[in-house]
N, C-alpha and C positions, 0 to 999 in steps of 0.2 A: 504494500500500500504506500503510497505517496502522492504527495500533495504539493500545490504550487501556490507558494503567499506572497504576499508584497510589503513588503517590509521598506520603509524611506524610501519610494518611490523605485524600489528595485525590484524584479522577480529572481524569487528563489527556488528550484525545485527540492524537496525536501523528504526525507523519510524517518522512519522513527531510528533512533540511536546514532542520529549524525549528529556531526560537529563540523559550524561552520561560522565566519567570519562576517557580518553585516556592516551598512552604518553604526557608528555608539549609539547608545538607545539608553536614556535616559530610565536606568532601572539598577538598582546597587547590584553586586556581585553577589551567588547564591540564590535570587530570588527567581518567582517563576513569573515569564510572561506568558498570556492568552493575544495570540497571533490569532484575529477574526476578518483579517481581510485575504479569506480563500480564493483563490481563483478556480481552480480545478483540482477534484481529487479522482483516484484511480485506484480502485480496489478491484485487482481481477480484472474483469473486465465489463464489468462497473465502473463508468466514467459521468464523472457529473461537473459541466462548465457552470460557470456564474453568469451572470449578468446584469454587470461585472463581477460583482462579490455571489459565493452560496451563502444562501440563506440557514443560520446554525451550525455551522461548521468551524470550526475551531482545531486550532494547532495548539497543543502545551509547549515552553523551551523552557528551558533552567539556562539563566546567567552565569558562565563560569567566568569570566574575566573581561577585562577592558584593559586596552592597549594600542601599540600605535606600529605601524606596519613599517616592512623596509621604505630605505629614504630613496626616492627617486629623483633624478637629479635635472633639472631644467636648463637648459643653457639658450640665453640668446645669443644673436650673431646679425651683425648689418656686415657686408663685403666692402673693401676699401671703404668704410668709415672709422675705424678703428674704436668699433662698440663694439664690446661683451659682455654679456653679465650672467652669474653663474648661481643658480639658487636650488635651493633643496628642498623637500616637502615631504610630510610623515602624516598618513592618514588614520586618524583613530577611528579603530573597530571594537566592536563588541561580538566576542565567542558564545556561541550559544547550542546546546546540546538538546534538540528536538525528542521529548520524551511522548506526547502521545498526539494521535492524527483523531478526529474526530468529524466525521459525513454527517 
């Protein structure tokens, strides 16, 4: 069974006992969120879309940590003007361990 939810304007496909990486999500470390904006779930083959959202369908996750991702590094460049400029950026995530899918 797996389900696909929209977490910070992103889609995620999702199953029970993953672990995965999102936007931070304002929620402390340890606690449990209720993911209700489901898109589609698929059990078997049993498939149910929303429109947009399903109606009563809910995802559980458990908050394991918040953090901030490798730095990836930006570099501008103009040719024969003699600009550069060199900048870094570290994106904070929130890990989250999907414990139960809910149709």
């Amino acid at each position: 069974m797996y389900a696909i939810v929209e977490i910070g304007g992103r889609q995620y496909n999702v199953e029970k006992g993953m672990f995965f990486h999102c936007e931070k999500l304002d929620a402390p470390a340890d606690s449990t969120l209720t993911l209700d904006k489901v898109l589609m779930v698929k059990n078997g083959d049993d498939v149910k879309i929303g429109a947009p959202y399903i109606a009563n369908a809910k995802v559980t996750a458990k908050v394991l940590e918040h953090g901030r991702d490798k730095k990836i590094l930006v570099f501008k460049y103009k040719s024969k003007k003699n600009y550069r400029r060199k900048l870094g950026h570290r994106q904070h995530y929130t890990s989250l361990l999907i414990e139960d899918i809910v149709a």
